[in-house]
N, C-alpha and C positions, 0 to 999 in steps of 0.2 A: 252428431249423435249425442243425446246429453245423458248424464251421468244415470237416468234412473233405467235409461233402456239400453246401456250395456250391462254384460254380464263377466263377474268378474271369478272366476275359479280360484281359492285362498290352498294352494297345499295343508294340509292336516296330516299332523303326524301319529301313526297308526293308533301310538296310547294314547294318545289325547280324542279322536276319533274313538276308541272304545269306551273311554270315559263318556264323552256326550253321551253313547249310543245307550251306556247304563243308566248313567243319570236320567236321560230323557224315561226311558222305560219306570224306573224307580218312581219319576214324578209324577210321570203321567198315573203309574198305578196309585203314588199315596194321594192322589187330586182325585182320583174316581173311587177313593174307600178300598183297593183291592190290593190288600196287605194278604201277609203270609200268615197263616195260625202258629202263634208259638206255643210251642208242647214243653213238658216237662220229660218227656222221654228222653233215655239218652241217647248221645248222637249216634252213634252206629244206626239206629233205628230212623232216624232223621237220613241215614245216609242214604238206606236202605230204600226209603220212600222216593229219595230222588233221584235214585236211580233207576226208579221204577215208574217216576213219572217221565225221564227221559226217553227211556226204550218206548212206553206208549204215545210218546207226543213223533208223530208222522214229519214228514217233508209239508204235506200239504196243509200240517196245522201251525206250521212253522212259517211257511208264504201265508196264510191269511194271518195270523199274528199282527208277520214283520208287516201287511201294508195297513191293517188296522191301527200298529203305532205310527205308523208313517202318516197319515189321515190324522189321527186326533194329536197328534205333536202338534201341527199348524196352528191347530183349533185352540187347542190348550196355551200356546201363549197368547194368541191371539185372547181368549176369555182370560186369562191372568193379567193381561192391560187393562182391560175392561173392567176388571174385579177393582186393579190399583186406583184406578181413576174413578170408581165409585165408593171408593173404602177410605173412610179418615184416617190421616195420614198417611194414605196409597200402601195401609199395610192390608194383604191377603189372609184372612183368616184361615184357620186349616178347615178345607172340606173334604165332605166326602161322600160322595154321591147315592152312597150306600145306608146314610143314618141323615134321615131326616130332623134330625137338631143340629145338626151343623149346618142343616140351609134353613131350618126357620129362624134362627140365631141372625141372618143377616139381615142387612138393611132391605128395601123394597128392591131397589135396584141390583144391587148385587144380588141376591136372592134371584132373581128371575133369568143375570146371567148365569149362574152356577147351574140352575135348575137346567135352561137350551146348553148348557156345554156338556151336562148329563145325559142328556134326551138323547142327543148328536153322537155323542162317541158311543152310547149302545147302540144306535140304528148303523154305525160304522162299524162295529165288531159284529151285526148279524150280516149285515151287509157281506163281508167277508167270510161267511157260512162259517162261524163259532157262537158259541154263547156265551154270556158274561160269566157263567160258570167255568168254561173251560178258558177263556182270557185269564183270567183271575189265577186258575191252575197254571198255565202256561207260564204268568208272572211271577207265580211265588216258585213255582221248581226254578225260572232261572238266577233269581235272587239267591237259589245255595247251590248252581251247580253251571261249574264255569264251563263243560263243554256244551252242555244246552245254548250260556247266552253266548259261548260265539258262534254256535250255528245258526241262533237272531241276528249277529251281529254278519256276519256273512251274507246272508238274505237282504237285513237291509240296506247293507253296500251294493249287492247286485239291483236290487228295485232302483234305487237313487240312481245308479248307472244308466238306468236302463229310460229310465225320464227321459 
């Protein structure tokens, strides 16, 4: 058996494992433009909003979420190789899928991957019956509210299980 066609399982330790699971989400939303609106309002009022976008975000927006990020994580390093290896110096400029000057700013090549890794992760979040509206929402409430993203974070342990 040679080494590429075994399969080797690495223990991951819970916090480190919750780290990836944020970090991936975090990137994957500042790589597709889907930041959180910052307000000037004070935070009770910030609290208030998310925990209001907790109670309406469902179980079942929560499993198409988690396999939407499960789906475009692949994609997304796989297009941020491809970004290095066609970017001077192999450094990644910031994009973001949402403002087209941060993709006409790129070279021809990178430009055209940026553009197919755009195209791909929104036909993978409708795919998953959500919109990039409600992605976007779902991304920024878990960005300020830790029982939301461990119940992302739950989900996507159970899908990766279930592989």
């Amino acid at each position: 058996m040679t080494q590429s066609s075994r399969s080797l399982a690495i223990p991951v330790h819970p916090r480190i494992s919750r780290w990836l699971t944020i970090s991936a989400l975090s990137a994957t939303g500042l790589l597709m433009g889907w930041v959180p609106n910052l307000s000037l309002t004070p935070n009770v009022a910030i609290m208030g909003q998310s925990a209001q976008a907790q109670a309406a975000i469902s179980d079942a927006d929560i499993r198409n979420y988690a396999r939407s990020v499960l789906t475009i994580e692949s994609r997304r390093q796989e297009a941020l190789q491809n970004l290095r290896n066609a970017s001077p110096n192999q450094q990644v400029p910031n994009i973001r899928c949402n403002d087209r000057n941060s993709l006409n700013g790129l070279p021809r090549q990178a430009r055209t991957i940026a553009v197919e890794y755009c195209t791909v992760s929104q036909q993978v979040v409708e795919q998953n019956s959500l919109t990039i509206q409600r992605f976007n929402q779902i991304t920024a409430a878990q960005q300020g509210d830790r029982n939301l993203a461990q119940r992302i974070q739950q989900e996507l342990i159970r899908l990766q299980q279930n592989r």
